[in-house]
N, C-alpha and C positions, 0 to 999 in steps of 0.2 A: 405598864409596858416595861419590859426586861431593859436591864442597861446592856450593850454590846461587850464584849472582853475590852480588856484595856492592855494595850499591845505597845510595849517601849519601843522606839527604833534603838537601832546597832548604835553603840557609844562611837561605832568607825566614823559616824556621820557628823559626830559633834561637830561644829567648826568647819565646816564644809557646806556651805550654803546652794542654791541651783544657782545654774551654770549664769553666767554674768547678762550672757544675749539671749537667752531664754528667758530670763525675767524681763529685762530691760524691751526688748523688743514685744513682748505683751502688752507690757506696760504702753506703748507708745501706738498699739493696736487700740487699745480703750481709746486714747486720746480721740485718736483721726474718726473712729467710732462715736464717740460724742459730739466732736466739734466738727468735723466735715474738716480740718487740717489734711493734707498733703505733704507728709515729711519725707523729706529724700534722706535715705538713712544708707551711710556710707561708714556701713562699722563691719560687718563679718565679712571672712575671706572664702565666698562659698564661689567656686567659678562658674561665670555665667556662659564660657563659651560650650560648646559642645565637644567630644572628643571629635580625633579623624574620622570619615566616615566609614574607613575600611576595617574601622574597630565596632562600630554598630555592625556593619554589613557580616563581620564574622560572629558577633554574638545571637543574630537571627538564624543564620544558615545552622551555626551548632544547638542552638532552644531547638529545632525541629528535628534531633534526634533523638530516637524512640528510648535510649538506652544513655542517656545522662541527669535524670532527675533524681539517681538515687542521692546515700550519702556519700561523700568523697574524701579523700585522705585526710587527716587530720593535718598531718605535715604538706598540705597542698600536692596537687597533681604533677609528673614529674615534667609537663608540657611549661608550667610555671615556672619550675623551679628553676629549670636547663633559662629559660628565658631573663629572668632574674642576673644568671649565674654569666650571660651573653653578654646582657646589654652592662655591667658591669667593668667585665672587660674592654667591652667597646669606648666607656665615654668616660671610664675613671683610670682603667689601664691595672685595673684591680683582677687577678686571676682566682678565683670561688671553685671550690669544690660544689657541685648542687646538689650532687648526695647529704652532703652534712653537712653545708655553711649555708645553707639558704633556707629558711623558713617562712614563708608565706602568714599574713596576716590579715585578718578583715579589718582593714586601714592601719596605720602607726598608731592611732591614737589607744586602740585596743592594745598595742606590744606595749606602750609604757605601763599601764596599768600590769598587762602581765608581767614585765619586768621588776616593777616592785613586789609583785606579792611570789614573784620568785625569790628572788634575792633579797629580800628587806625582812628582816625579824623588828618586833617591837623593841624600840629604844636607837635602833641604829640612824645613822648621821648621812646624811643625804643632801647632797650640795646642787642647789637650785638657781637657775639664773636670775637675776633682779635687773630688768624687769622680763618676764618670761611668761611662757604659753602658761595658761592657769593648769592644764591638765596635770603637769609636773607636781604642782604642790598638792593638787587631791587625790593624785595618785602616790604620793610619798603618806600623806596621815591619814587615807585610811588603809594603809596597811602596818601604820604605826609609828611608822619611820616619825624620826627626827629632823626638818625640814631648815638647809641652813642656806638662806639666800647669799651669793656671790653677789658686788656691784655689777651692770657694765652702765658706764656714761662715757661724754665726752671727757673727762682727763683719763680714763685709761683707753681712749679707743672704741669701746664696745667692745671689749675683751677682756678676759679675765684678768687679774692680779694674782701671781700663783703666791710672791713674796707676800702679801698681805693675808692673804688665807692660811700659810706655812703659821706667820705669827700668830695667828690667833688661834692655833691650833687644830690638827684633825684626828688625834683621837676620837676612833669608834666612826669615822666616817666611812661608807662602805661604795658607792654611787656617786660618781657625777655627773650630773646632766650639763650637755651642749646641746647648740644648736646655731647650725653657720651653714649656708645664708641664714644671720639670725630674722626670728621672731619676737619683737616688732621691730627692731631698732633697723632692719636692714644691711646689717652689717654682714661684710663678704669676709672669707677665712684666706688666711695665708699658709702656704707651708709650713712655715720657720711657728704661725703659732698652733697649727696640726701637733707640730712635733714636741711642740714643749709640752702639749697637753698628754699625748705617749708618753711621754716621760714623766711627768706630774704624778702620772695614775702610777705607773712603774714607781717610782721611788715609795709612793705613800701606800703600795696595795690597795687602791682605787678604782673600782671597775667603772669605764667612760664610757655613758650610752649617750651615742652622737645621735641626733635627729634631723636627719638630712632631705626634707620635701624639698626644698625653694631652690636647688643648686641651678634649674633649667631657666625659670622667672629674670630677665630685667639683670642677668649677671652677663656683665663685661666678661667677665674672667673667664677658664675652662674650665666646666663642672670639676669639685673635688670631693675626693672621698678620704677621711679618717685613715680607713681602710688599707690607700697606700703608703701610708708612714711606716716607715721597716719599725718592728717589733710591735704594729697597732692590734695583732689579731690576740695577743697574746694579755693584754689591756682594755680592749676596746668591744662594744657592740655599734652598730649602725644600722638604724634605719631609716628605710624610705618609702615613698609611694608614689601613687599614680593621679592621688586628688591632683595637684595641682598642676607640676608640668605633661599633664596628660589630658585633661582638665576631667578627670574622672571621678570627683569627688564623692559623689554617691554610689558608685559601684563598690564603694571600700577594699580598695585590693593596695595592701602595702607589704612590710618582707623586714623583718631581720635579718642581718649577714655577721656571720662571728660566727669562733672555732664549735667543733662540734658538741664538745662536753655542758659548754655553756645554751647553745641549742635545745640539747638533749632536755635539759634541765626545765628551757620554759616552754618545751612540750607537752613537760610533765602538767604543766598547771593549764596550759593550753589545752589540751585534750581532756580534761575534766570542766573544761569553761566553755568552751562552743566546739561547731564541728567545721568544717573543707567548707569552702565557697562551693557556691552552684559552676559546676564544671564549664559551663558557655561562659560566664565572668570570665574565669582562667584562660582561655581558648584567647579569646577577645583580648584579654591583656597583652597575652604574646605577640599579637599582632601590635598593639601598642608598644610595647619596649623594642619591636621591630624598624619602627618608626628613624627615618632617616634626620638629618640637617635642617632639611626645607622645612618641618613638621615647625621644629622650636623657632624656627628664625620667621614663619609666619605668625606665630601664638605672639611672640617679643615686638614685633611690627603692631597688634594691636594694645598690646600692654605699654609701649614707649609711646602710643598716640594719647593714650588715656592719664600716661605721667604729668604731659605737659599741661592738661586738662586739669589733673590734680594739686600741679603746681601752681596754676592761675588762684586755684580756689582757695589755697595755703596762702598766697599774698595777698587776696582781699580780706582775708583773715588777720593780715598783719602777723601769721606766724613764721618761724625761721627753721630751714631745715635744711640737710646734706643732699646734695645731689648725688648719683651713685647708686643708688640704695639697693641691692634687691630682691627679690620677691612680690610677693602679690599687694603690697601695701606702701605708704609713706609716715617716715616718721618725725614730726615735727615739733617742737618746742612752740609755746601757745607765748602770746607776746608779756611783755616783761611789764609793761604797765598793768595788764590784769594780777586782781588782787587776790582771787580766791585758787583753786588749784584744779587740773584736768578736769574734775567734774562738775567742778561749779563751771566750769569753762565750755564742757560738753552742754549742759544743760541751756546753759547763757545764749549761745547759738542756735539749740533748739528751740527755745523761747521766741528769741530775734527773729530767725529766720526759715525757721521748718526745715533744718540742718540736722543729722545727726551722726557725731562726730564718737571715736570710740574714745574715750576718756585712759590715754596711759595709767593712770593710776590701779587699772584694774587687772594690770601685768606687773605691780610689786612698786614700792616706795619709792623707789630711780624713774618710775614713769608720772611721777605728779606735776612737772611743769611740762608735759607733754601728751599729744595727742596721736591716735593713729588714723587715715583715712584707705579706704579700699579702693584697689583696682577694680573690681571684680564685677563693673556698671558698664554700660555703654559711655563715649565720651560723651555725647549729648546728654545725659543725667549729671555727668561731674559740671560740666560747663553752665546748665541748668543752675547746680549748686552757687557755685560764682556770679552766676548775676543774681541769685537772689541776696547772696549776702553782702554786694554791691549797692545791691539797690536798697535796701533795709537797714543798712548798718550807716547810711548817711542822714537818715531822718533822726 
C-alpha cells in the first residue's frame, strides 16, 4: 500500500492550539456520553435569547425576494452601512461618514484577524490585554506579530497602566488592543480613561483597535464609544456588533468604524478573504440598529434576573466578586483557601458537582485566581447550579 504525502502545517500555527471551548466542551461531551452525567456548563457567551421579532419578520419578508441571493458588496450594502453610520449617532453621539467610515463585517471576530494581517508585519509589537479574549493573541502570532500582554487587575482597576508600559518600553510596537465594557473582568470605561488611551496611541504612534460588543449588556452607564474622544479617528479603530446586545450571535453581522484610508486598507485583505453577507441578514440588521429603549431595557430585565442567580451560585461557591460588572458574564475570584489555580479550581467543581465553570486562566496569567460564569442560561439552570453545589459541597 502507497504511504499518503506528508503535508507540514503552516509554522503560523505553532503555538496556537484549538480554541479553549471547542476542546474543552468535547471533552465534557465524551464524559456525559460515558457516564450518563448531567453537567450544567456555564462557560461560553453564546446568547440564548432570540433577537426582536421584527428583525426575524424582516429577514423572511426580504429571503423571498427573487433578486437578492446573488453576491453582494464586499464593503456591505449601503442599507447597512447608513444604518450602522444611524444608530452611532443616536446612542454614542458619534457623527460617521457611511461612505467611508463604516465597514461592515461578518461578526468582530473576523475584523480582528483582519486587522492584524493588515496592519501587522512579522516582528511587530502588539499589546494585548491580560487577561483577554483569546482571539487577540491568535490573531497577533499568526500573522506574526509579537504579542506583549498589558496587566489589568484589581490594583490598577481593570485598566491599563500606561506609566508602566511607557517603562518598559514600546519600541516597534504598532497595535493596541482594548476592550471596554471589558472581556471577562466586566469592567466599564470612563471618559477621562477613553482619552488617555487617545493620547497614549498619539504620543507613541500606536494604532488603538477598540472592541466594543458589551456597551448595551448589564451597563449602568450610557453606552460609550472611543470614537467620541476629540482627536480618536485620527488613532483609533472601533468595533462592534450585533451578537450580543442584539442577541444576534449567529447571523455574524458586525462593522468597523474609522477614517477612511485605514478602511480602505482592510478592504483590501477583506475582499481577497470573504465576500458581502446575504443581503436579507443586512436588511434584517437595520431593523435591529432601529431598535428603540424598551428593546435593551427589556434584554437587561432578563440579564439583571439571571445576575442575582449568578450571584447566589458564586457564594455557595465561596467565591468573591464586584458587583457592577457588565456584559454577558461574571467575574469572580475562586476562594483563597483553595490551593491550586482556576483550573484545577474549574475542574474541582466539575468533579464535585456537574458544574462547569470557565477557568480565568484561559484569558492570560492575571486570570489564575479567577473564574468566569455565563449569563447566557435561563435563571432556573443557574439556580439549578447553586443547589447542586450546595448540596454536594456539604458532604
Amino acid at each position: 500500500m502507497s504511504k499518503g504525502v506528508a503535508i507540514e502545517r503552516a509554522h503560523r500555527l505553532d503555538g496556537t492550539g484549538e480554541y479553549y471551548f471547542s476542546r474543552r466542551l468535547r471533552e465534557i461531551a465524551e464524559i456525559e456520553a460515558a457516564t450518563g452525567r448531567k453537567i450544567i456548563k456555564l462557560a461560553m457567551g453564546s446568547p440564548d435569547l432570540p433577537p426582536h421579532p421584527a428583525v426575524i419578520e424582516r429577514l423572511s419578508k426580504e429571503a423571498l425576494r427573487p433578486d437578492v441571493h446573488k453576491y453582494m458588496s464586499f464593503k456591505g450594502e449601503p442599507i447597512l452601512r447608513k444604518a450602522f453610520a444611524d444608530w452611532y449617532g443616536k446612542w454614542y453621539g458619534v457623527k460617521l461618514d457611511f461612505e467611508s467610515e463604516v465597514l461592515p463585517l461578518i461578526g468582530s471576530k473576523e475584523g480582528i484577524m483582519h486587522i492584524c494581517q493588515t496592519f501587522v508585519n512579522p516582528g511587530d509589537r502588539v499589546l494585548v490585554p491580560n487577561p483577554g479574549y483569546a482571539a487577540y493573541k491568535a490573531a497577533v502570532k499568526m500573522t506574526g506579530g509579537v504579542m506583549l500582554p498589558y496587566p489589568l487587575n484589581k490594583a490598577n482597576g481593570f485598566m491599563p497602566d500606561f506609566e508602566a508600559m511607557e517603562r518598559e518600553g514600546l519600541d516597534g510596537v504598532k497595535i493596541m488592543f482594548i476592550n471596554y465594557p471589558n472581556m471577562p473582568t466586566g469592567q466599564t470605561p470612563t471618559r477621562e480613561l477613553f482619552e488617555k488611551i487617545v493620547d497614549f496611541g498619539r504620543r507613541h504612534n500606536i494604532l488603538i483597535v477598540h472592541d466594543n460588543p458589551y456597551s448595551f449588556i448589564r451597563n449602568a452607564s450610557a453606552p460609550m464609544s472611543i470614537m467620541s474622544i476629540e482627536g480618536a479617528r485620527e488613532v483609533a479603530l472601533e468595533m462592534n456588533s450585533l451578537s450580543k446586545g442584539h442577541s444576534m450571535a449567529g447571523w455574524r453581522v458586525g462593522v468597523v468604524v474609522g477614517k477612511k484610508e485605514w478602511l480602505d486598507s482592510i478592504l483590501t485583505f477583506k475582499s481577497n478573504m470573504d465576500t458581502g453577507m446575504f443581503y436579507p441578514v443586512q436588511a434584517a440588521a437595520e431593523t435591529a440598529l432601529s431598535l428603540g429603549q424598551e428593546w435593551f431595557e427589556e434584554l437587561n430585565r432578563i440579564y439583571y434576573a439571571r445576575e442575582k442567580q449568578g450571584y447566589a451560585l458564586l457564594d455557595a461557591l465561596g467565591c468573591t466578586y464586584r458587583e457592577h460588572q457588565a456584559g454577558l458574564f461574571i467575574w469572580a475570584e475562586i476562594p483563597e483557601q483553595f490551593e491550586g489555580d482556576s483550573i484545577a479550581f474549574s475542574d474541582w467543581v466539575m468533579d464535585k458537582c456537574d458544574v462547569f465553570l470557565t477557568p480565568g486562566l484561559i484569558f492570560g496569567s492575571e486570570g489564575e485566581r479567577y473564574i468566569r460564569i455565563t449569563l447566557c442560561c435561563p435563571e432556573e439552570l443557574l439556580e439549578q447550579a447553586a443547589t447542586r453545589v450546595r448540596e454536594r459541597l456539604r458532604k
